[in-house]
N, C-alpha and C positions, 0 to 999 in steps of 0.2 A: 922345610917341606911345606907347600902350599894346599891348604883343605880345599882352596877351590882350582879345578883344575880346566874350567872353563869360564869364556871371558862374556861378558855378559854383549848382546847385541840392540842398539838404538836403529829405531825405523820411526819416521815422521810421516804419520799417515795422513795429516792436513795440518794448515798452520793451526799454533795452538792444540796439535793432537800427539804426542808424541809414545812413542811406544819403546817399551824396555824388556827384552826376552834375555830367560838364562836356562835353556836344555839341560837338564841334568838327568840326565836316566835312572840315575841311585836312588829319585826320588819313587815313594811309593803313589804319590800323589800328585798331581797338577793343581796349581793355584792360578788366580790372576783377581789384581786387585785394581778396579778403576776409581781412580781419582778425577773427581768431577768439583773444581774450586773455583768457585767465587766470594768476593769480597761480604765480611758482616753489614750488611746495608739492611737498608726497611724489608725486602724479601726473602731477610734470613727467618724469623719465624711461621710462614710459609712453605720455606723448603723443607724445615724440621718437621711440620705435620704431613707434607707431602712423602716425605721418606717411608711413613706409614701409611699413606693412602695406598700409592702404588703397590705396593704388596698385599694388598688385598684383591689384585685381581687383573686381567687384562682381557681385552675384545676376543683371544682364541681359548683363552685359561680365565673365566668370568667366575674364580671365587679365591679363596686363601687353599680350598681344597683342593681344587683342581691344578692348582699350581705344585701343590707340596706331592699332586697324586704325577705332576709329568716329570718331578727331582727324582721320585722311585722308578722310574720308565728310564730315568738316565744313571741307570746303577746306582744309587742312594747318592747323588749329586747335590748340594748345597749351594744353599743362595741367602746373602745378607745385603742390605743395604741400612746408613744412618749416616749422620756426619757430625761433627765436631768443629769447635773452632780451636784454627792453629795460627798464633796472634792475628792478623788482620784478616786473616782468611777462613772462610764458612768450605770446611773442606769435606764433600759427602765423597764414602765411599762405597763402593759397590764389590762385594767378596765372593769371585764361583769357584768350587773346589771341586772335583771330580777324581774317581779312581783311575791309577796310571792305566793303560789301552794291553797292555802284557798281563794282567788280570783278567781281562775279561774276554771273550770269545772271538775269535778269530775275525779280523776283519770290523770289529766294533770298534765307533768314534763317538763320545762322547761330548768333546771341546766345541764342537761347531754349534748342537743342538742349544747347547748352555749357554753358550754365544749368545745366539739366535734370542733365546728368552730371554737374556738380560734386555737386549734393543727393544724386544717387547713391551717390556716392564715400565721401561721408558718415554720410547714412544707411541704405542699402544695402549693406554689405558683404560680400563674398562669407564665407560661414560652411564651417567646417569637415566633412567629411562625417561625423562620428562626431555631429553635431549641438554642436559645441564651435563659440563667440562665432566664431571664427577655424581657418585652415587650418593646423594644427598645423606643416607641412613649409613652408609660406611665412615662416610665422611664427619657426623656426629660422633659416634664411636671409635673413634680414633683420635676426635677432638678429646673427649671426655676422656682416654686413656693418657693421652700427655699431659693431663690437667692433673691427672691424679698423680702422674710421675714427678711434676713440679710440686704439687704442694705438698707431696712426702719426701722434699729434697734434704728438711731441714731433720729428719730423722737418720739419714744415710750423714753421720757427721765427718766423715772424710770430706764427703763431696761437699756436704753445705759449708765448710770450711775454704776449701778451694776456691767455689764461688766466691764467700765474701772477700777474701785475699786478694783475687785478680776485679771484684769491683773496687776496692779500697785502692789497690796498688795502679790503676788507668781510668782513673775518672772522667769522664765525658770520650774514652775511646770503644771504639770498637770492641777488642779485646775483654775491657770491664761489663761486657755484654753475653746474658748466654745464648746459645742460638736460636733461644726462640723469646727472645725479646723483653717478654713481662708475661706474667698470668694472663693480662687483658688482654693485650694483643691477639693471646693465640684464641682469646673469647671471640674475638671481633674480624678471626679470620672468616676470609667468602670463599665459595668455591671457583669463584672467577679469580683470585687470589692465588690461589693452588695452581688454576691452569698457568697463569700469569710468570708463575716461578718455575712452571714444569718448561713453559718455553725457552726460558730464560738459560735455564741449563745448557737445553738444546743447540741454541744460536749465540749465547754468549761464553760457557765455562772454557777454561782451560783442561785439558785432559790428560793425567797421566795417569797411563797403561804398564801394568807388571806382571809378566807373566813367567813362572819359574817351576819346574820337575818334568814330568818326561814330556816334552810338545815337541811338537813338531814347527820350528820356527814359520818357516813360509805358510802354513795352512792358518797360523794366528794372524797373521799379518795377514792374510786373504779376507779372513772372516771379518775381523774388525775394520778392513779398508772395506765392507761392504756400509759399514753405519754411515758411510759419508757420501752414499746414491740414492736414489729416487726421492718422492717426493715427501718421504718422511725423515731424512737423514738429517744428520747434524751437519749444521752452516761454519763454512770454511770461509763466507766473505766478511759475515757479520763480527765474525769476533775479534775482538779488540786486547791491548795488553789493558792490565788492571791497572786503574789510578789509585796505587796505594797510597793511604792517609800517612802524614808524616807523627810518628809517634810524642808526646809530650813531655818532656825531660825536665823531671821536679829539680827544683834549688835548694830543698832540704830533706832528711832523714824526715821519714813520715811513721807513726807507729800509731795502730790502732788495738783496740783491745774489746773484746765483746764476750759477755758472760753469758754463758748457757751450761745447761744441766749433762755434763758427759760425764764418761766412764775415765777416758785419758782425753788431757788437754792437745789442742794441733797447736801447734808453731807451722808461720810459713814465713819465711826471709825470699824477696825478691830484689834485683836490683837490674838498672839499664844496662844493656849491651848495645853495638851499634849494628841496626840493621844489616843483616848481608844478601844483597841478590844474586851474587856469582855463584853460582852450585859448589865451585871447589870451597870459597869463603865459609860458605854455608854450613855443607858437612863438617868441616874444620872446628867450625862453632860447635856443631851437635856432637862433636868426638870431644872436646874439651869438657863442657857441660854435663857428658856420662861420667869422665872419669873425677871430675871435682864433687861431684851430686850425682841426681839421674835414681839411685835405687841402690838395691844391699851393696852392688858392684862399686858405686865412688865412695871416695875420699870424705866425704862428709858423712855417710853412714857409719863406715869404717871407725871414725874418731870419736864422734859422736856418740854412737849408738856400743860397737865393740869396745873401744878404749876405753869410754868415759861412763860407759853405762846412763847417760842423760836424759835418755828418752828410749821411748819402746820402737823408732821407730823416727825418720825425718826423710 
């Protein structure tokens, strides 16, 4: 018996723009997740603090308040942005979740308005009043909150473990970089910096679009094909395919060891695989990697952790 009983649908809303809808009515909820990738270069710890600036406001919605007061205006409607790096790539994503349209009162559209506010969010930012890209006093304070998030990294000892793993294990890559560069870097961000990488999004990212529970295919696809009109839209001529860095393939078993004051020790074991760009390749890879590893579900918890009792945990 198949739990999914509908086939999911691809619409290419500009090059580089692509869209992925799956209708499902059973759902209580509508999601849609945009993916906005580009490569970890110099304007990745930029994009990291911008991910935080932009939600602090936009030219129709000019506070944190006003925005969270137009998500209550759209039936308790939720909004995330942040990004992550997924090996070479600085990949931000942007999360709107909205109650399915059979809840709430007759003739009520939620998906468009929520739409609408993300492109805001984006391209509309609230600007500084000196006529500066950005609100110089927002801009401080958001600096100052990611500063504090970095230098309490090494207390979160999962994470500060992960980190030193993927710098130890890709040395002068990409990858062995977090997204926002160095402590200093993100000191020595400008707000012309900010704008710099807000454009960069704009006219240069890749985008994929996912949109899954009760929608209405064609009105997704309407709305999102409006991001790419007038004179604020996202550039269909400008973007380019990514020149990904070719990854650097050690000639020996490398093992580092680093002492610090914890509760349980991390282990991390990583090793090369070979790039895949083909999507079927791809998945192929990330379905193998869950069931060997991945979390409680693989084969290396299982043995590990169930069988052997080893660890609390790999």
């Amino acid at each position: 018996m198949r739990f999914l009983q509908t086939v999911p649908l691809q619409h290419e809303l500009a090059p580089g723009a692509d869209l992925l809808l799956l209708a499902e009515p059973r759902f209580k909820r509508g999601l849609v997740q945009i993916h906005i990738d580009r490569p970890l270069d110099d304007l990745s710890p930029a994009r990291t603090l911008l991910a935080q600036v932009l939600q602090q406001g936009t030219q129709n919605f000019p506070s944190r308040m006003a925005t969270a007061r137009r998500l209550e205006e759209l039936f308790g409607a939720n909004f995330q942005f942040g990004g992550q790096r997924a090996a070479e790539t600085h990949s931000m994503t942007m999360s709107l979740g909205w109650v399915g349209e059979r809840f709430l009162p007759a003739g009520t559209t939620v998906m468009p308005a929520l739409v609408q506010l993300a492109h805001e969010i984006l391209s509309k930012p609230k600007r500084g009043g000196d006529g500066a890209a950005f609100d110089h006093e927002i801009v401080e304070r958001e600096r100052a909150q990611l500063i504090r998030q970095i230098e309490s990294l090494v207390d979160d000892r999962s994470s500060y473990a992960q980190q030193q793993f993927l710098k130890a294990m890709c040395v002068g890559e990409p990858f062995g970089r977090p997204t926002w560069g160095s402590l200093q870097k993100v000191k020595d961000l400008t707000v012309e910096q900010l704008e710099e990488a807000r454009l960069d999004l704009l006219q240069n990212a890749r985008l994929r679009i996912v949109a899954v529970g009760p929608i209405d295919e064609q009105q997704v696809i309407d709305n999102f094909a409006q991001w790419f009109e007038g004179a604020d839209a996202w550039s269909t001529e400008t973007r380019q395919e990514i020149d990904w860095p070719q990854p650097v393939q050690p000639n020996e078993l490398r093992q580092q060891i680093e002492e610090i004051d914890v509760d349980q020790a991390r282990f991390h074991f990583g090793f090369r695989t070979p790039q895949y760009r083909d999507p079927q390749e791809l998945e192929a890879a990330i379905l193998a990697c869950q069931v060997l590893g991945g979390g409680v579900h693989g084969r290396l918890f299982r043995i590990i952790r169930e069988e052997r009792s080893l660890a609390y945990g790999i």
